[in-house]
Structures are given as C-alpha cells and as structure tokens.
N, C-alpha and C positions, 0 to 999 in steps of 0.2 A: 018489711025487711029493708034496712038502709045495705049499702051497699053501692056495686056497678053492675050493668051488663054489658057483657063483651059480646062481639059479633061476631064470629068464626068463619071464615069460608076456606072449604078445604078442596083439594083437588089434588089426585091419583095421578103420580109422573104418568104421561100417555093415554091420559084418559081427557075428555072434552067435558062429561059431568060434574057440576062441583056438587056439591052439599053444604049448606049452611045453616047455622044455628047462633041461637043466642044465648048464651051460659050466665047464669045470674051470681056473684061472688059477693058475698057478708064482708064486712067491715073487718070481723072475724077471723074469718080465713085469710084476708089477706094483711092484717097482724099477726097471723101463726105464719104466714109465707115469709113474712119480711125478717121474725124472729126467728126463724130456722134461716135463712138465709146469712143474718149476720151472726150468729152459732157457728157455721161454716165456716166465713171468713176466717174468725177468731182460730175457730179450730185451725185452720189453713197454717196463719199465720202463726200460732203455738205451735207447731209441729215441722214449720219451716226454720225458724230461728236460729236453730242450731246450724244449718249447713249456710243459712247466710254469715252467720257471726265467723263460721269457718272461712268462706270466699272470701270477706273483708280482712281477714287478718292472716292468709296465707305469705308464707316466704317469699312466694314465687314474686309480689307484689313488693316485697322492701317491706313490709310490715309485722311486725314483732305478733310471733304465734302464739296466742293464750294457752292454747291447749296444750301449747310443748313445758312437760315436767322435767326435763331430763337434769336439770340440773341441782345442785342440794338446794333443801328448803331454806329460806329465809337466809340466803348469799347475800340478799343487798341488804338487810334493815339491819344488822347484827355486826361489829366488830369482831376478829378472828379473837378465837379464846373466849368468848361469853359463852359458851354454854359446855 
C-alpha cells in the first residue's frame, strides 16, 4: 500500500498519559480528502457570491446597486416613444 503514516500523539487536558499511534493513509483517501475539501470551497464560495456581489455594490459605498429594480425597464437603451 503506497501511501503515508502519520504519528499521533494525543494527550487528555489534565492528564500526564499520552497515547500514541501510527495511522497508515492510501494515496486514496487522501485524494477523496482533498476532493471533498475543494467541493467545500466551491460550494462555500457558490453560496457566498451573492451577499459579496451585494457588500460590493451597496449604496452606502457610492456604488450603483445591481439589485435595485425600481425603476422602468430599459430607461437608458430606448428613446422616449419606441415602444
């Protein structure tokens, strides 16, 4: 089995005992770690997007709001009377 082994040594707040072991990890696993790890990110970042695109383009900053509809469609691309 290629791979690593890791060393562990662990130790109980308050305790003087440690316990240690050596865990043997596949090439494998830690290509399923890495790809669920940047899965994560991704997801993070797809699900953050929105409320960043928001903070960058709030009023409060002088910056023109994407999200604000309020006013009629297609005011700037159209002369008054085309449609």
């Amino acid at each position: 089995m290629t791979g690593y082994a890791l060393h562990v040594r662990m130790r109980r707040a308050g305790s003087q005992r440690a316990s240690e072991r050596t865990l043997q990890v596949s090439d494998a696993a830690l290509a399923r770690l890495r790809r669920g790890a940047l899965f994560a990110l991704a997801a993070a970042l797809f699900l953050l997007a929105p409320f960043a695109m928001a903070a960058l383009t709030s009023p409060e900053k002088g910056r023109r709001d994407v999200f604000d509809h309020s006013g009629p469609p297609f005011d700037y691309a159209f002369p008054e009377g085309t449609f």
